[in-house]
N, C-alpha and C positions, 0 to 999 in steps of 0.2 A: 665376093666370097659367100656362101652357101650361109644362110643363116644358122642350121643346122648339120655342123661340121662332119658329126659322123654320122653316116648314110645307113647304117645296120640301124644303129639305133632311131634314127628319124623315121622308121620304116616301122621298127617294132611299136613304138610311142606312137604312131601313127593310126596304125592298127586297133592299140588299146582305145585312143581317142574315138576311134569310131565308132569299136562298138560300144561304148559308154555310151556316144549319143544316138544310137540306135536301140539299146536296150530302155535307156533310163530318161529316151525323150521321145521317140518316135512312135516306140512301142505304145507307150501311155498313153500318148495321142491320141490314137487311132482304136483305139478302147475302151478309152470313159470317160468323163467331163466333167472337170475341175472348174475353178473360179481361173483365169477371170474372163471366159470366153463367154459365158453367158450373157455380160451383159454387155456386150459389143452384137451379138449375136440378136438378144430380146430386141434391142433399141433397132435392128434393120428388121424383123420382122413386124415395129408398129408400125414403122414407116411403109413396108410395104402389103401391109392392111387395112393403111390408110387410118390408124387410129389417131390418138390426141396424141400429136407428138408436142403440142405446148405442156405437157406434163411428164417430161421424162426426167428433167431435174426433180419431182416429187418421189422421194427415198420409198414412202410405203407404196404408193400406187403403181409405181416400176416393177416392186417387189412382184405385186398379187400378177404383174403381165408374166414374170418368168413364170409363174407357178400357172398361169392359163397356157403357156405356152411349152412348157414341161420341157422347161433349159434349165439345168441343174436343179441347185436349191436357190431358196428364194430368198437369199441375202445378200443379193448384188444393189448394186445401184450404177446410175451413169451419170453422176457427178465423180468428177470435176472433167469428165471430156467435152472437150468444144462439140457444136450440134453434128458438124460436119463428120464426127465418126460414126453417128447413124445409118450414114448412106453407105460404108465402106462395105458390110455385107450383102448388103441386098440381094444383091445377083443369088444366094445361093440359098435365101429363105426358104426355096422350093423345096428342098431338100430337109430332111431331118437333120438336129440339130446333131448327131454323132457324125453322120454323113458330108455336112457341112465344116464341121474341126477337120475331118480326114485331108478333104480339100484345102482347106489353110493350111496344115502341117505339111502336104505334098507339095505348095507353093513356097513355103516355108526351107524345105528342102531344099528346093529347086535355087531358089533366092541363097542361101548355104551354099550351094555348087557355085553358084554364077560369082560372088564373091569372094572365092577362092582363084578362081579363071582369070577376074580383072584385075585382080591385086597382081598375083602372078605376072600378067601382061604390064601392067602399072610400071611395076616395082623390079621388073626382069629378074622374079625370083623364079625357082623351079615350082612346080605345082606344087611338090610336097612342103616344101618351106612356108606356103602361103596356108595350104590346109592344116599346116599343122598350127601356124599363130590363129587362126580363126578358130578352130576347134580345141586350143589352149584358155577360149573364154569360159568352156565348164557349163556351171551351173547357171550360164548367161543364157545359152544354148538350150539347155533341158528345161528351163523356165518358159522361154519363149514358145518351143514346140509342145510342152505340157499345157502351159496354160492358154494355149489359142492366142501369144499377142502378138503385137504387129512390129515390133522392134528390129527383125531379122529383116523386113521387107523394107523395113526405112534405111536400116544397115546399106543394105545393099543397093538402095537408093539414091544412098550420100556417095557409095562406091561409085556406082555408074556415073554422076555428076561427074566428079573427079576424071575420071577416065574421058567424059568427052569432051572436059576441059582441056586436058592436055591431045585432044586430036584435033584441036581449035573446031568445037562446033559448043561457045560460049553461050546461045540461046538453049540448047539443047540441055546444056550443063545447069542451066537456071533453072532448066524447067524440074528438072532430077531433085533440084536441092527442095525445090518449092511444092512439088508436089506430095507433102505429108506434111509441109509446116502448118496449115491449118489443124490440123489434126496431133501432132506434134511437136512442140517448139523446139525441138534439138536443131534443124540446120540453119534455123533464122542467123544462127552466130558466124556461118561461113558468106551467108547472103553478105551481112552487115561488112563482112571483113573484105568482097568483091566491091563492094560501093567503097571501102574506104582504098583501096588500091585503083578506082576507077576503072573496074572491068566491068564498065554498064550494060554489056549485053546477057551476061551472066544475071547481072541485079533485074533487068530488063526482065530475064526472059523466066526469072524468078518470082518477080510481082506479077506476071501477067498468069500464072500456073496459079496461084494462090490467091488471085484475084478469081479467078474459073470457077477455083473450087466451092471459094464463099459466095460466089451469084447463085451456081444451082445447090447449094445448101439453103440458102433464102429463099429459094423459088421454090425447092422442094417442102422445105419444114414452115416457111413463113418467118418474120422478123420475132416473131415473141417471144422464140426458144433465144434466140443468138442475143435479144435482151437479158435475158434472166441470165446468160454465160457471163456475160461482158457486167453487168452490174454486182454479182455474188457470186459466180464460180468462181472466175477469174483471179479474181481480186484474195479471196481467200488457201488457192492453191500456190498462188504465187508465196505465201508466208507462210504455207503449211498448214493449216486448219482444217484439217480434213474433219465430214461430216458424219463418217463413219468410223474411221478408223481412230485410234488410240494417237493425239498429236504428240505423245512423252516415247512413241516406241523408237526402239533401234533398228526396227525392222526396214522403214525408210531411212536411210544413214545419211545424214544432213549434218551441217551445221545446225542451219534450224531446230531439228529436234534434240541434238547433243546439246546444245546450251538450256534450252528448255528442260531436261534433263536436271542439267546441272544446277540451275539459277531460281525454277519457278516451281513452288510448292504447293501440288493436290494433295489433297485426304485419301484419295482414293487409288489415282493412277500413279501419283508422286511422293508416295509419304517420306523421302529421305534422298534429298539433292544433299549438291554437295554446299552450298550456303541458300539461303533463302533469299533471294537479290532479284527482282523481276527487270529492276533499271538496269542491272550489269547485260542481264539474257537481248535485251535489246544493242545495247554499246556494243557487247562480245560479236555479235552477229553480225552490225554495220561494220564494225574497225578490220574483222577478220576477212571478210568480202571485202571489202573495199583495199584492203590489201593484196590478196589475189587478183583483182582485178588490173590495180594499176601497176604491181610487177610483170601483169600477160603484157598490159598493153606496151611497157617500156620495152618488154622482150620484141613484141610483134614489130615495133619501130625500129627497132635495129634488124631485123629480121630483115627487113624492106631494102636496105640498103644490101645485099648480098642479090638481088635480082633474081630472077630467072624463077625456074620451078622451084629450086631449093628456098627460097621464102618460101611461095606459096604452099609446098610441101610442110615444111614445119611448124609456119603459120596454122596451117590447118589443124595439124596436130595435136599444138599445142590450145588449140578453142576447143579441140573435141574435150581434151580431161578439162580444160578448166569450168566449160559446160556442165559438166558431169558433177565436179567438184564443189560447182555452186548454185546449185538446182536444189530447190526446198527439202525432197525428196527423190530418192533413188532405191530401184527393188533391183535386183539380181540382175534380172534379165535385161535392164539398159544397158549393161554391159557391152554386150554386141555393138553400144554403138564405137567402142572403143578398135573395131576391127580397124577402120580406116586409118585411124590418128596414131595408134600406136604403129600399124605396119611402116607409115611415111617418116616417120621419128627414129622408128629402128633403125630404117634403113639408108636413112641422114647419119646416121652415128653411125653405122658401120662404113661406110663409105668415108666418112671421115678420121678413119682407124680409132674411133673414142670406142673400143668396144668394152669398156669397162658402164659405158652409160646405156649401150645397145642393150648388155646382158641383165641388169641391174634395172631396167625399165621394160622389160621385158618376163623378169621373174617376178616382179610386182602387179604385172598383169595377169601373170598365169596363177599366183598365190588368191587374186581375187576371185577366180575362175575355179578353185579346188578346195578352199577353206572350210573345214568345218562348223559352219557358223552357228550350227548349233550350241557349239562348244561352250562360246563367249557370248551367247543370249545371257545367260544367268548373269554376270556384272552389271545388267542393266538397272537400274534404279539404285545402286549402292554406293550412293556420294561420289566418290572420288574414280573409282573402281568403276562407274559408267563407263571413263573413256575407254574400256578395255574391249566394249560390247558394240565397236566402232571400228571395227578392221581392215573394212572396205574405205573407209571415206578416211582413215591414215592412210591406206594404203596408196588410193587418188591420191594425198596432199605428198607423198613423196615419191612420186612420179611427175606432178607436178614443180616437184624443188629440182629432183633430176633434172629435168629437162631445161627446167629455167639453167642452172649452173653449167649444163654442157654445152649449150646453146652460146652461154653468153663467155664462155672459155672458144668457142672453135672462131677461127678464124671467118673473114666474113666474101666467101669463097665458095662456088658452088659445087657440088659435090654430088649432081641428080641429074635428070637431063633436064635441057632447057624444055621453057611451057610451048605447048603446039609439038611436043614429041611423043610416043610410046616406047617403050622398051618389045621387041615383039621375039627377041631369042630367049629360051629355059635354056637355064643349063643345066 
């Protein structure tokens, strides 16, 4: 069935979506230069001027390079990215740094188009079904293409995986997952979940793309940089410490910083949690993850026991939100990575007539994707009334509970095509 029933309307809505992300991301794009393109952009032009790239983790001396290099303003930094996002611009140093976004946001597009095509093909939806759950991400989309990031291109990264997994070409599928996990940790969690299913050509041909990337990261930049990652970036993004940014904001919607929020008292940034408890903000944090974790994992176990694509489809799915839901931090625009996981979950719930868990998980991702979150900034810091300045990261945790309950209500029966197939008719 049509994920989108009526055709006039899917058509109209379609329409509206598009040019929203033409007026209020494309357009911007290709016009002026916002954060945070800069400094993805500064850190490939010291690499390919051959500067001190053992000093890009240093906040001021980064700064004074945007401002030699007249990329935006000069309040960027490239903490907390691994060394290997350095090298990702390079190619296009040549160019001015306006001219340089136009070319991201064009591949960006482009990336936009192509993950609409292979979900389509994927999922034997119609195009319009697929372009419109992709372009139901909102302000995932106008974030990515405004601010120069690379989310859309990993997006549709993890898509292409997927797709040549199921045309059995498993090394090829490794290579798609792997190649942006240095650079990005989002698809580590599908690598992991191939090794635990014993798809080693997929884990194979995963380690061996991400193993590439960090040789000529090292050979390009030298070990010094990928030390100072791995002993203090690392370590401190993993828990939210950012060096820059405010760690009490709701702008990153975390646990992490919701409990902090709630439990740990500044003078400055937090003068009014809701108790002053720094030993709870720790317990809250462990007991809350570790919960989510081991309801995925018990779901994923049973998952396995239904075979075929339909695990692997749901499985995925469900690591993409739980990923998302338990990442230190999360901006708007990783949303996008949500394009894969939720269309393979929708389209497991419809197939299984649960369309009450299709539509309901579904409207929780479009609500992420359209909210005005300006609205609910102001409850931030007012004790209790914080959790209300937390939208997005309820809104993951009950799509997360969806899917856990419909999952573990439907029978254990496939309902997708088997793996090693495509779907290749639209209807």
């Amino acid at each position: 069935m049509p994920v989108f029933p009526n055709r006039v309307v899917a058509v109209l809505l379609l329409t509206a979506l598009s040019a929203n992300v033409i007026v209020r991301g494309i357009a911007p794009a290709t016009t002026r230069i916002t954060s945070d393109f800069p400094n993805y952009f500064t850190a490939a032009k010291v690499v390919a001027d051959r500067g001190d790239v053992e000093r890009l983790y240093d906040i001021p001396w980064f700064q004074e390079q945007m401002l030699r290099y007249q990329v935006g303003t000069s309040e960027g930094r490239f903490s907390p990215f691994p060394p290997p996002t350095a090298l990702l611009l390079v190619p296009l140093t040549s160019l001015t740094p306006l001219n340089a976004l136009r070319v991201l946001t064009g591949v960006s597009v482009v990336c936009v188009i192509g993950s609409i095509v292979l979900l389509a093909r994927v999922l034997a939806w119609s195009v319009l079904d697929a372009a419109l759950l992709v372009l139901l991400s909102g302000v995932a989309i106008l974030g990515g293409l405004r601010l120069g990031q690379l989310y859309i291109l990993l997006s549709a990264s993890c898509i292409l995986g997927y797709y040549a997994f199921l045309r059995n070409r498993p090394m090829l599928a490794g290579a798609c997952f792997g190649l942006f996990t240095p650079i990005k940790y989002f698809p580590v969690m599908f690598l992991v979940y191939f090794a635990f299913r014993r798809q080693w050509q997929v884990v194979v041909g995963g380690a061996l793309t991400i193993l590439a990337i960090v040789l000529v990261s090292v050979a390009v930049l030298g070990w010094r940089i990928h030390e100072q990652f791995l002993t203090s970036e690392l370590g401190n993004h993993l828990v939210a410490n950012f060096r820059l940014h405010d760690p009490f904001t709701a702008r990153f919607q975390s646990f992490d910083t919701l409990y902090r929020r709630l439990f740990i008292y500044d003078a400055r940034r937090n003068p009014a949690p809701l108790i002053i408890a720094p030993a709870l903000f720790g317990v809250a944090r462990l007991v809350t993850k570790a919960a989510i974790l081991l309801t995925a994992v018990a779901t994923l176990v049973r998952q396995t026991r239904a075979g075929g694509a339909t695990a692997t489809g749901t499985s995925i799915g469900l690591l993409g939100i739980v990923t998302l839901l338990l990442a230190p931090a999360t901006a708007t625009y990783h949303m996008v990575l949500l394009w894969l996981p939720v269309a393979l979950l929708v389209d497991t719930f419809l197939r299984a007539g649960t369309l009450g868990c299709a539509y309901l998980l579904l409207g929780c991702y479009a609500l992420i994707g359209f909210l005005p979150y300006g609205w609910v900034y102001p409850f931030e810091g007012r004790g209790g009334l914080t959790v209300l300045a937390y939208p997005r990261l309820l809104l993951l945790l009950t799509m997360f509970a969806v899917c856990v309950r419909c999952l573990w209500k439907m029978p254990l029966t496939s309902h997708a095509p088997q793996e090693g197939t495509v779907h290749t008719s639209y209807r």
